[in-house]
PQR file with spaces between the fields and no chain letter, atoms N, CA, C, O and H, PARSE charges and radii, in Angstrom:
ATOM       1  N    UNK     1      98.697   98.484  116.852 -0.4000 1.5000
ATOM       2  CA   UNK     1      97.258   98.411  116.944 -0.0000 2.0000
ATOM       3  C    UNK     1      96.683   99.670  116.295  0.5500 1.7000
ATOM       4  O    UNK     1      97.179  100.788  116.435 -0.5500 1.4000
ATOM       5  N    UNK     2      95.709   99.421  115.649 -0.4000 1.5000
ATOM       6  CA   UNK     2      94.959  100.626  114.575 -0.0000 2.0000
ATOM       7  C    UNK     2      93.984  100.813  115.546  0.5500 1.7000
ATOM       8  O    UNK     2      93.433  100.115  116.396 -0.5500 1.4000
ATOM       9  H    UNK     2      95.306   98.513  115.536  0.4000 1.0000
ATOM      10  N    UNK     3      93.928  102.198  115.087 -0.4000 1.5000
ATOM      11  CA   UNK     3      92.634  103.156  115.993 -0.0000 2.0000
ATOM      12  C    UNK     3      91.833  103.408  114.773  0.5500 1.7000
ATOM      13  O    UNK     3      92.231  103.799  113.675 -0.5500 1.4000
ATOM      14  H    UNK     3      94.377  102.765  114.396  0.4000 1.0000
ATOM      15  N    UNK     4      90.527  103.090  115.192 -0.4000 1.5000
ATOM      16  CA   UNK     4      89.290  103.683  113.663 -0.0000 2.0000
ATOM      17  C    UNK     4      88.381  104.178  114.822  0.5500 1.7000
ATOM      18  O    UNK     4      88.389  103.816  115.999 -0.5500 1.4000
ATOM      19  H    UNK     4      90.204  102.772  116.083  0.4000 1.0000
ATOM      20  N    UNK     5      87.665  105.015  114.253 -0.4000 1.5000
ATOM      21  CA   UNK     5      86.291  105.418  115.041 -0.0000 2.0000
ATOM      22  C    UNK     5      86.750  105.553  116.585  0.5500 1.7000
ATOM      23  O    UNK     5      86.282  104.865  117.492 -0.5500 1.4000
ATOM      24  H    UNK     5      87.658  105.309  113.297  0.4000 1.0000
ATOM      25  N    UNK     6      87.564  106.372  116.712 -0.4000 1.5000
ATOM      26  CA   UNK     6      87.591  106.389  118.342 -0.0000 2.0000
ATOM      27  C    UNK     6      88.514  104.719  119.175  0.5500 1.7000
ATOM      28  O    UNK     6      89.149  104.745  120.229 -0.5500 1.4000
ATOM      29  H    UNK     6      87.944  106.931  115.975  0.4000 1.0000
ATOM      30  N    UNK     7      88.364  103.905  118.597 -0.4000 1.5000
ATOM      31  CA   UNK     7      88.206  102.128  119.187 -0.0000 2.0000
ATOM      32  C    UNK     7      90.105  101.924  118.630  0.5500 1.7000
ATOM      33  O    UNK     7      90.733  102.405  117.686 -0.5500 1.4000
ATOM      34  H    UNK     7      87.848  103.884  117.740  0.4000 1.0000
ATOM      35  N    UNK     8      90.441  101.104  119.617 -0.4000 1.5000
ATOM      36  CA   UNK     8      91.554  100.533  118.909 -0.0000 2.0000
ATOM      37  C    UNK     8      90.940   99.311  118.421  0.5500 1.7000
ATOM      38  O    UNK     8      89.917   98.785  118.860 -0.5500 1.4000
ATOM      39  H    UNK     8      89.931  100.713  120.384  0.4000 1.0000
ATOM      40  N    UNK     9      91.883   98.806  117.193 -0.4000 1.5000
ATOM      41  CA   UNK     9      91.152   97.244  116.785 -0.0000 2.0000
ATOM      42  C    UNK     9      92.576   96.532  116.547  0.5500 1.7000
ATOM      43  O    UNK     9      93.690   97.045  116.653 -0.5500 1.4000
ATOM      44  H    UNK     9      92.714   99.233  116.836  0.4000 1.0000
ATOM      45  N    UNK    10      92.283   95.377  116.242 -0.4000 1.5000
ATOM      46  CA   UNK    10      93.133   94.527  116.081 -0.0000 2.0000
ATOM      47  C    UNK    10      92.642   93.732  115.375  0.5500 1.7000
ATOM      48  O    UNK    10      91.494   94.043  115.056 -0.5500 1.4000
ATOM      49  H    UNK    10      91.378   94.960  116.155  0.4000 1.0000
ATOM      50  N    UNK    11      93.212   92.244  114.717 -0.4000 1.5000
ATOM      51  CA   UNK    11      92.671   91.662  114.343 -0.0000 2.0000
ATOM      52  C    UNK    11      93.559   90.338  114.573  0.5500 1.7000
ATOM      53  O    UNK    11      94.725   90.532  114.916 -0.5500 1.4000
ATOM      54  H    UNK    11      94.144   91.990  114.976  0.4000 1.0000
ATOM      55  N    UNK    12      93.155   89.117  114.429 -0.4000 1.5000
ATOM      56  CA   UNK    12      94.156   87.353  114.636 -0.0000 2.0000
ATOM      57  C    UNK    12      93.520   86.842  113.489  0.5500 1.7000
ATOM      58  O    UNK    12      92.303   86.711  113.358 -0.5500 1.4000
ATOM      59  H    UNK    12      92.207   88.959  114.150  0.4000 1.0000
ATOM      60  N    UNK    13      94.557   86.504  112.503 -0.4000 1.5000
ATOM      61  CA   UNK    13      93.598   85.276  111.593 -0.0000 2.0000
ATOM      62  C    UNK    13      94.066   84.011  112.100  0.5500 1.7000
ATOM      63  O    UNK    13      95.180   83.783  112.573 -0.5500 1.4000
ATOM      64  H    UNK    13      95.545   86.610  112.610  0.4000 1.0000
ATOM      65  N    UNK    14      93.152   83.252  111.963 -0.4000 1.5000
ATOM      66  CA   UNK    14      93.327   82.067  111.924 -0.0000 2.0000
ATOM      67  C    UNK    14      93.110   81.125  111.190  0.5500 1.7000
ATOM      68  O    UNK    14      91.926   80.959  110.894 -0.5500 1.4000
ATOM      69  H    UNK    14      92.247   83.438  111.579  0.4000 1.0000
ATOM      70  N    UNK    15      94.497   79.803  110.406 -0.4000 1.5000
ATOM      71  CA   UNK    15      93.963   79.244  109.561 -0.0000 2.0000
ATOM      72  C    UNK    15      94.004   77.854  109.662  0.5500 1.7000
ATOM      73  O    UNK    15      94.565   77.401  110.661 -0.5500 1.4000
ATOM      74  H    UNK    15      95.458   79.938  110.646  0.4000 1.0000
ATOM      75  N    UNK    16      93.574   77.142  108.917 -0.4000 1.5000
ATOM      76  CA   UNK    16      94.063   75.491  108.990 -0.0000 2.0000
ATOM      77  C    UNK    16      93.718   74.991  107.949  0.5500 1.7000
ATOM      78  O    UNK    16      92.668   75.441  107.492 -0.5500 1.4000
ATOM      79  H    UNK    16      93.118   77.510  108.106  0.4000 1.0000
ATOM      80  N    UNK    17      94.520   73.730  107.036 -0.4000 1.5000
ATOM      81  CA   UNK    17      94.417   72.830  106.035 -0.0000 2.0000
ATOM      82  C    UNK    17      93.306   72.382  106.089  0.5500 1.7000
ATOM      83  O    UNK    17      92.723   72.090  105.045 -0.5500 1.4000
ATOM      84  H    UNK    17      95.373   73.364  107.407  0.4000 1.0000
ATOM      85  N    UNK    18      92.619   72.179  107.526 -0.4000 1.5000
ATOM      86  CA   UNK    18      91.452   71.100  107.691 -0.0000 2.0000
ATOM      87  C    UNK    18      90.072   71.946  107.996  0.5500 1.7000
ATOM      88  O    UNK    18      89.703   72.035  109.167 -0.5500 1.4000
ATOM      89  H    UNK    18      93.093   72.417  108.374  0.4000 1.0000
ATOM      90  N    UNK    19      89.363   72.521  107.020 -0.4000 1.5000
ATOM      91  CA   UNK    19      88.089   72.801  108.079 -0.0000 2.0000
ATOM      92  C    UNK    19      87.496   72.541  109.357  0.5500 1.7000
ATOM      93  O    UNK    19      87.361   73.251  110.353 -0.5500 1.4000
ATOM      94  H    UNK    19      89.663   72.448  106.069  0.4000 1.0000
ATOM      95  N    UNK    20      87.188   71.412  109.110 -0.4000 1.5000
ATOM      96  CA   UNK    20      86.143   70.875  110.353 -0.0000 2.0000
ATOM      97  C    UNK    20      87.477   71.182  111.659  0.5500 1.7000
ATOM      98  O    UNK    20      87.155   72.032  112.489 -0.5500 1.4000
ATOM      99  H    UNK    20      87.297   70.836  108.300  0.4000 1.0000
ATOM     100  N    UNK    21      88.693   70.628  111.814 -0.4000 1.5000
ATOM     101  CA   UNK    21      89.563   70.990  112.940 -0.0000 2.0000
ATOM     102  C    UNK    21      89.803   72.506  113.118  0.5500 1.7000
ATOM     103  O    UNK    21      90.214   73.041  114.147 -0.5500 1.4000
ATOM     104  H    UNK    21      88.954   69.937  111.139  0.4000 1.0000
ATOM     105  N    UNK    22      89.505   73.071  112.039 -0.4000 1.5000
ATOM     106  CA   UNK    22      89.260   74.586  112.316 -0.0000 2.0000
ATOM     107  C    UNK    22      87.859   74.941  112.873  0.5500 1.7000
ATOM     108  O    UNK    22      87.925   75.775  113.776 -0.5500 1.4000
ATOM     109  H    UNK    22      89.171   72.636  111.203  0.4000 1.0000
ATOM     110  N    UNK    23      86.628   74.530  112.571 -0.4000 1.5000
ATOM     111  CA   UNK    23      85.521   74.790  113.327 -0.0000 2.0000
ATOM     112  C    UNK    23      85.582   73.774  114.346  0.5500 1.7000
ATOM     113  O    UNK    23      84.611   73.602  115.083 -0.5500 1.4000
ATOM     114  H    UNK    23      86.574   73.853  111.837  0.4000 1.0000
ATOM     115  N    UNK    24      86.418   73.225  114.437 -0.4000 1.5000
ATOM     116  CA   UNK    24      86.307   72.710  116.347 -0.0000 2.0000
ATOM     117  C    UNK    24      86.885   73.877  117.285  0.5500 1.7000
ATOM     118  O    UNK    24      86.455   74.435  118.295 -0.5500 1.4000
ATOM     119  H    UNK    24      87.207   73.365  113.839  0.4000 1.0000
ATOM     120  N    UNK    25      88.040   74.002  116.516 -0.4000 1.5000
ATOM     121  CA   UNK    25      89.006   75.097  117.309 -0.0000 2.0000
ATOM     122  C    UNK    25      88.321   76.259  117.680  0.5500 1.7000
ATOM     123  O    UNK    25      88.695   76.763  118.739 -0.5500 1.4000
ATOM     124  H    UNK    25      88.390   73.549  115.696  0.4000 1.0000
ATOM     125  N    UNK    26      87.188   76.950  116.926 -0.4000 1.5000
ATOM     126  CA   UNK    26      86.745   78.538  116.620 -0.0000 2.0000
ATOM     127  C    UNK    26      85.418   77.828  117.734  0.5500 1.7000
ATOM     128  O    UNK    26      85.248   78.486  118.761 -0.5500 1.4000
ATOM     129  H    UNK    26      86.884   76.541  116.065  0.4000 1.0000
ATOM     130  N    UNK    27      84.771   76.920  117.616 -0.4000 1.5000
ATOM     131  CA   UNK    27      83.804   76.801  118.323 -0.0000 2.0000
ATOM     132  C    UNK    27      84.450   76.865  120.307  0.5500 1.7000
ATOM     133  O    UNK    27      83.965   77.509  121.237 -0.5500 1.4000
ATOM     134  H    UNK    27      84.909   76.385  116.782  0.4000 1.0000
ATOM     135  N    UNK    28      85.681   75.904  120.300 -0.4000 1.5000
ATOM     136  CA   UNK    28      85.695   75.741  122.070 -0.0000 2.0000
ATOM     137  C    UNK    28      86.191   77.026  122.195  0.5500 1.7000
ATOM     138  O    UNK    28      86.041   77.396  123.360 -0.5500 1.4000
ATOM     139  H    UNK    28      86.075   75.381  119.545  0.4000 1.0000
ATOM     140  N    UNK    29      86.998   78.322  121.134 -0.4000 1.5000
ATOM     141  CA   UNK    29      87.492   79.403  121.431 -0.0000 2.0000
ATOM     142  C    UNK    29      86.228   80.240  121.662  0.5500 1.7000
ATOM     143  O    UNK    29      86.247   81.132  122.510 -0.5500 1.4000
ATOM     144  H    UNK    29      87.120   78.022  120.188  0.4000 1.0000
ATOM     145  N    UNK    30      85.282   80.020  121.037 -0.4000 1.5000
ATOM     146  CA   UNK    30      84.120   80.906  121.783 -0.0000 2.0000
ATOM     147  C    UNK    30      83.825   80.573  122.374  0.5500 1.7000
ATOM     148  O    UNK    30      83.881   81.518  123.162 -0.5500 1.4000
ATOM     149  H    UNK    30      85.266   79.296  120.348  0.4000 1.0000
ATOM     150  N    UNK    31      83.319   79.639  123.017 -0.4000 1.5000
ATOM     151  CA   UNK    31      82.887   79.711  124.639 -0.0000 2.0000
ATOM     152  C    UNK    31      83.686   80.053  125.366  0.5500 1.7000
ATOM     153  O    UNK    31      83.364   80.826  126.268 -0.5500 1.4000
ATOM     154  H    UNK    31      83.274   78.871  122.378  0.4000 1.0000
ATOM     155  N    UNK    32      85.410   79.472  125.201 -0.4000 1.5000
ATOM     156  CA   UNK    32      86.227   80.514  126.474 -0.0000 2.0000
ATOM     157  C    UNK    32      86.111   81.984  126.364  0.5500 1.7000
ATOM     158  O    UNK    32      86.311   82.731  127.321 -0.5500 1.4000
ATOM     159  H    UNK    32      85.672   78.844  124.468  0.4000 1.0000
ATOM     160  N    UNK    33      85.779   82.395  125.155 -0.4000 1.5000
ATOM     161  CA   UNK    33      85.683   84.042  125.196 -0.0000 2.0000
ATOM     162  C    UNK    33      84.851   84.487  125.614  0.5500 1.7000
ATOM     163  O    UNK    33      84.856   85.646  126.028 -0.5500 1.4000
ATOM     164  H    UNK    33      85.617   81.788  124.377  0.4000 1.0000
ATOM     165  N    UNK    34      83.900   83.751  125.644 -0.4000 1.5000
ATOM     166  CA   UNK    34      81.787   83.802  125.963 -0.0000 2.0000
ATOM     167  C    UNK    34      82.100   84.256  128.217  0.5500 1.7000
ATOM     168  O    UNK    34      81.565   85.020  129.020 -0.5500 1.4000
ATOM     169  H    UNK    34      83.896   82.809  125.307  0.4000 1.0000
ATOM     170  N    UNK    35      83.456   83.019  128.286 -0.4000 1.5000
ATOM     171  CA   UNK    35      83.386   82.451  129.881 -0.0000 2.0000
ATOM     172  C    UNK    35      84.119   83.768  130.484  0.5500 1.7000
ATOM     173  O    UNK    35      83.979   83.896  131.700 -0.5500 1.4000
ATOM     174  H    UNK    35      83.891   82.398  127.633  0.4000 1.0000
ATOM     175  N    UNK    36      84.798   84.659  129.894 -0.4000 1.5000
ATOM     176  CA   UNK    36      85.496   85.459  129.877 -0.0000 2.0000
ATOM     177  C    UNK    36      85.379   86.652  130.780  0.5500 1.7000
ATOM     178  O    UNK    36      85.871   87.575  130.132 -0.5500 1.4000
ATOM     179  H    UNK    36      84.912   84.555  128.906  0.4000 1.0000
ATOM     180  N    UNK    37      85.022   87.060  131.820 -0.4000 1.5000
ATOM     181  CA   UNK    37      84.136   88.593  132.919 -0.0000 2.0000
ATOM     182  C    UNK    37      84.459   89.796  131.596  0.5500 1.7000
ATOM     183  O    UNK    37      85.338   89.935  130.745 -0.5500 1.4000
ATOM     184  H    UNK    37      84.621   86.311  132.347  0.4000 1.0000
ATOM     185  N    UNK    38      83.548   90.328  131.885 -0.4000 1.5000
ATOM     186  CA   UNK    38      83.216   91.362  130.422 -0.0000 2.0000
ATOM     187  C    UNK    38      84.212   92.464  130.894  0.5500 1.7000
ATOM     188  O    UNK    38      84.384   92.575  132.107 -0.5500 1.4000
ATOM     189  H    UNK    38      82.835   90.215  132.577  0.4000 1.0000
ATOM     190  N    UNK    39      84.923   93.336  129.992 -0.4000 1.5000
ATOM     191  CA   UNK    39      85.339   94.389  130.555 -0.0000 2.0000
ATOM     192  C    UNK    39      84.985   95.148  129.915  0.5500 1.7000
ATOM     193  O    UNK    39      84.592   94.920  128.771 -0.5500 1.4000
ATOM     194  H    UNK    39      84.784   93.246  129.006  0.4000 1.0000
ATOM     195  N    UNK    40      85.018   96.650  130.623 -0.4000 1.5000
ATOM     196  CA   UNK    40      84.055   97.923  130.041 -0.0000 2.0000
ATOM     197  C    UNK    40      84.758   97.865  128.577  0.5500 1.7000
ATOM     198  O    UNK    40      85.912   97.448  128.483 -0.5500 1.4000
ATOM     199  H    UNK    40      85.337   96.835  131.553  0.4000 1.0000
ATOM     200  N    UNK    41      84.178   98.208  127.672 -0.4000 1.5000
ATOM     201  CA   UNK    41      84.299   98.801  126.580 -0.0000 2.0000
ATOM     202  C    UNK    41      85.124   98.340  125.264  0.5500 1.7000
ATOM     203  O    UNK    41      85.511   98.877  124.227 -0.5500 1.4000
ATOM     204  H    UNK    41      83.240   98.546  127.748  0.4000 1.0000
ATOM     205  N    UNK    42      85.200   96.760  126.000 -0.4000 1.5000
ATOM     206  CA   UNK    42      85.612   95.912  125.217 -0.0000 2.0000
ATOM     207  C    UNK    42      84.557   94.721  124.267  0.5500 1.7000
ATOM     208  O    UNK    42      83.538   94.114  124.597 -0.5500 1.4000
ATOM     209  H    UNK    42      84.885   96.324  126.843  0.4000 1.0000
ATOM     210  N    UNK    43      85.231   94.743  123.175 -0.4000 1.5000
ATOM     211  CA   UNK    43      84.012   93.934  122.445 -0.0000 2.0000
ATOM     212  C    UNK    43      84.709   92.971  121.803  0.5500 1.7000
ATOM     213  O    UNK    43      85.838   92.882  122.286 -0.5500 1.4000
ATOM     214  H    UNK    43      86.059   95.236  122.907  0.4000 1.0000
ATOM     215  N    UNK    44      84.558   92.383  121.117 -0.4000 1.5000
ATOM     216  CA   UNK    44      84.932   91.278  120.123 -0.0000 2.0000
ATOM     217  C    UNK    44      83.511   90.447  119.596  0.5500 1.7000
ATOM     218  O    UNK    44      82.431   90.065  120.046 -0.5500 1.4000
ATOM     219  H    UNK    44      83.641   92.455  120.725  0.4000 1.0000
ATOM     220  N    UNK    45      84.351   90.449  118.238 -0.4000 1.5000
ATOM     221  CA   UNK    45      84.049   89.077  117.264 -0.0000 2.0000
ATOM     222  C    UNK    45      83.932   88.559  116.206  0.5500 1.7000
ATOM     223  O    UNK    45      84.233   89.167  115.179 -0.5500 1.4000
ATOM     224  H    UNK    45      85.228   90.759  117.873  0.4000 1.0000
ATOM     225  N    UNK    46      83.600   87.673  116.198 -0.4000 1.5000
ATOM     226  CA   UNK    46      84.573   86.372  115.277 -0.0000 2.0000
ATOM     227  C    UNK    46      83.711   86.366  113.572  0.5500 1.7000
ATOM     228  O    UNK    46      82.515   86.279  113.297 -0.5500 1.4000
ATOM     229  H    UNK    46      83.356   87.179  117.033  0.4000 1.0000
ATOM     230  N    UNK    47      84.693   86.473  112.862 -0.4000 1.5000
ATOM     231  CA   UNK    47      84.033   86.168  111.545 -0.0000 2.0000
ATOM     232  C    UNK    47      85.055   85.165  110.459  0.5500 1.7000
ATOM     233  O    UNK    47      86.217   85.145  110.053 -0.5500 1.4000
ATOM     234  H    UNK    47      85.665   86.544  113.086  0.4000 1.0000
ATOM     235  N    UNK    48      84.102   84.582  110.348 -0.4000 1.5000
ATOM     236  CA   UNK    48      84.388   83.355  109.660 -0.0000 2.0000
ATOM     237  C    UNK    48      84.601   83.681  108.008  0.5500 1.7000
ATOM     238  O    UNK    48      83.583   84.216  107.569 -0.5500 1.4000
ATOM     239  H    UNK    48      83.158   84.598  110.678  0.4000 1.0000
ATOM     240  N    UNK    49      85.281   83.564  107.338 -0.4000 1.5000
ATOM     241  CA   UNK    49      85.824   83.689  105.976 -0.0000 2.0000
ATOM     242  C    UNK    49      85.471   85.291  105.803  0.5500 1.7000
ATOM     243  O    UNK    49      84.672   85.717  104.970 -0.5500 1.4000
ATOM     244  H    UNK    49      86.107   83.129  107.695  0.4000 1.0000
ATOM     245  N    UNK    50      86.178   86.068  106.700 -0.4000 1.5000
ATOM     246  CA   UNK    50      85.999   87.126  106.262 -0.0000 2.0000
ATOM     247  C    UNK    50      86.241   88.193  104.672  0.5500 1.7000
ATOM     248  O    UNK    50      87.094   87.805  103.873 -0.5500 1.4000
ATOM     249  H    UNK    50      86.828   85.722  107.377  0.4000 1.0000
ATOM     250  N    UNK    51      85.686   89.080  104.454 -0.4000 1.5000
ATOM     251  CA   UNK    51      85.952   89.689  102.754 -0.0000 2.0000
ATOM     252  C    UNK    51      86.704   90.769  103.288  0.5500 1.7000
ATOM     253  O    UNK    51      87.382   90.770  102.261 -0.5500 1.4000
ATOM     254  H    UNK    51      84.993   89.395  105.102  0.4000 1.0000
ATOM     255  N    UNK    52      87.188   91.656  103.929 -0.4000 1.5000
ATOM     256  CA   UNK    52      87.838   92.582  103.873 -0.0000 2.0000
ATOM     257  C    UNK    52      88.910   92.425  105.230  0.5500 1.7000
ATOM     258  O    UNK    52      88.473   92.223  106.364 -0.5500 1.4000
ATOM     259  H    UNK    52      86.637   91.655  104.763  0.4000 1.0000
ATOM     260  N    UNK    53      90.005   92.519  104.999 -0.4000 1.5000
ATOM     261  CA   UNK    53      90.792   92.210  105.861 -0.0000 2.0000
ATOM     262  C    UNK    53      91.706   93.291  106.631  0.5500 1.7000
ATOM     263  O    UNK    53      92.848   93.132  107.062 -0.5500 1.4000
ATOM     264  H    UNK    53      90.359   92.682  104.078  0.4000 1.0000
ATOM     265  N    UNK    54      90.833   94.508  106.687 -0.4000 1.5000
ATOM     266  CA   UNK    54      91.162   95.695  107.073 -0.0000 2.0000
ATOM     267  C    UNK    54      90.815   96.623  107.845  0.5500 1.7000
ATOM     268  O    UNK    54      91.473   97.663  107.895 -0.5500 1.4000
ATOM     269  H    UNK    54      89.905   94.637  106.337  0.4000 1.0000
């Protein structure tokens, strides 16, 4: 896990042959992350066709 700015980060790609079964997947994964009890100083989120992968 990389540390920038103080923060550890991480990152998950995720891919699939099929769009739309990929924006089903990314959509019910945010709401479980949404349903999630917040913890201090934790953040996340999601970007979709990201440009820099670093």
């Amino acid at each position: 896990m990389e540390r920038r700015g103080g923060r550890y980060r991480t990152q998950l790609l995720v891919q699939s042959a099929e769009r739309p079964r990929l924006q089903r997947f990314l959509a019910g994964w945010s709401l479980a992350l949404r349903a999630l009890p917040r913890a201090k100083g934790l953040r996340w989120s999601l970007d979709v066709d990201p440009q820099d992968m670093h």
